[in-house]
BADOLUM-199272 format. One record per residue (C-alpha): residue number from 1; x, y, z. Coordinates in Angstrom, 1 decimal, padded with zeros to 4 digits, m for minus. Layout:
SITE  num  x  y  z
SITE  NUM  X  Y  Z
...
END
This chain:
SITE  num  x  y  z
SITE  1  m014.7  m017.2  m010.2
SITE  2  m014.8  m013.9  m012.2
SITE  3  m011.8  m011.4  m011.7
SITE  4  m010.9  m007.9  m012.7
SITE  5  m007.7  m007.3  m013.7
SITE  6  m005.5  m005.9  m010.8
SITE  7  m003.1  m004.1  m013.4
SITE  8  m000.1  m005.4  m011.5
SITE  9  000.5  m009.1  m010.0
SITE  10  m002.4  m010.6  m007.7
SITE  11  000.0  m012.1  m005.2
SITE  12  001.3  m008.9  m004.3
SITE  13  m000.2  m007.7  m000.4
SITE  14  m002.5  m005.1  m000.2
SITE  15  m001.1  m003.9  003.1
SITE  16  002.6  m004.2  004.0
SITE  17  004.1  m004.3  006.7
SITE  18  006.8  m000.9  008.2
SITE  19  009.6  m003.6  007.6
SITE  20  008.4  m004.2  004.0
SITE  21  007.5  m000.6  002.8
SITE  22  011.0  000.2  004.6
SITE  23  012.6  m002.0  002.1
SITE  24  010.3  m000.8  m001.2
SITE  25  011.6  003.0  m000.2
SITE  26  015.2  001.7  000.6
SITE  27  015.0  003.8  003.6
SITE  28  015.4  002.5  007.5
SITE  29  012.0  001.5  009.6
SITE  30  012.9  004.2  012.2
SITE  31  012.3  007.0  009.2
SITE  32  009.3  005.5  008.1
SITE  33  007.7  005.4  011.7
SITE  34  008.8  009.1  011.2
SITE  35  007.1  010.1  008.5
SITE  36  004.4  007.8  010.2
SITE  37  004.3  010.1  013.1
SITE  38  004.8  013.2  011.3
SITE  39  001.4  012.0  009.2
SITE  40  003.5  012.1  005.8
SITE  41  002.9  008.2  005.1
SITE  42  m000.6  006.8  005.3
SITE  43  m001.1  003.8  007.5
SITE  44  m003.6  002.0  009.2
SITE  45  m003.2  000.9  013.0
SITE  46  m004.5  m002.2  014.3
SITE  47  m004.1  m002.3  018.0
SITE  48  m000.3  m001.8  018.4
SITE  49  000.1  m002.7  014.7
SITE  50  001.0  m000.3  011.9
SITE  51  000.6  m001.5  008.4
SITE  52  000.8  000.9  005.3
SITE  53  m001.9  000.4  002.4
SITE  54  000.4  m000.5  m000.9
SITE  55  m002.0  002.0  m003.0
SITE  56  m001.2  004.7  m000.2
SITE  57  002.1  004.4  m000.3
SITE  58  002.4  004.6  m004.1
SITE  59  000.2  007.4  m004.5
SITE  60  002.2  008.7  m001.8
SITE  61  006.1  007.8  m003.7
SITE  62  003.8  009.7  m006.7
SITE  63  003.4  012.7  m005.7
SITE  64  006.6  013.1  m003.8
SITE  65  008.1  012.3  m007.5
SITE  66  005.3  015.1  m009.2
SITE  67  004.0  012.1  m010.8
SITE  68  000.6  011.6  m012.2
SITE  69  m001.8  009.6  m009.5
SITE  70  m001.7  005.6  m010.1
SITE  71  m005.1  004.5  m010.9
SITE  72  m006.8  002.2  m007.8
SITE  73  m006.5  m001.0  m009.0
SITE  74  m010.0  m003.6  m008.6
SITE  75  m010.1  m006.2  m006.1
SITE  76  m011.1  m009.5  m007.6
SITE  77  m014.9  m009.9  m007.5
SITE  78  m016.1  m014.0  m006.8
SITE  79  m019.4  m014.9  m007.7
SITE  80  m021.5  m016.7  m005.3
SITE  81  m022.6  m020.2  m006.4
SITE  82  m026.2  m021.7  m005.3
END
């Protein structure tokens, strides 16, 4: 299998869940449904879940902060065997 380098550790989820971006932003799940409903925080719904894409939310902690954009990192890339 050939991989490009994430930048960060592969285990980590792509998508978190509200309880675990709560916990990343030390702030309550109520005020990030908030900023959820108030468009602030990008998410993704799937049926009457809401997950929030990790690179979303730390673009978004970036420029709340005035920081420079974190570069998208690569998904790994497996090669097909015949």
């Amino acid at each position: 299998m050939q991989s490009i380098t994430l930048g960060r550790n592969d285990s980590e989820p792509l998508i978190l869940t509200v309880k675990e971006a709560a916990t990343m932003l030390r702030i309550g799940r109520s005020l990030v449904y908030e900023l959820i409903a108030q468009k602030r925080l990008p998410f993704i719904q799937l049926g009457r879940r809401v997950l929030i894409p990790r690179y979303g939310l730390e673009r978004w902690i970036a420029k709340e902060a005035g920081l420079p954009e974190p570069s998208f990192p690569s998904l790994p890339v497996r090669s097909q065997q015949h």
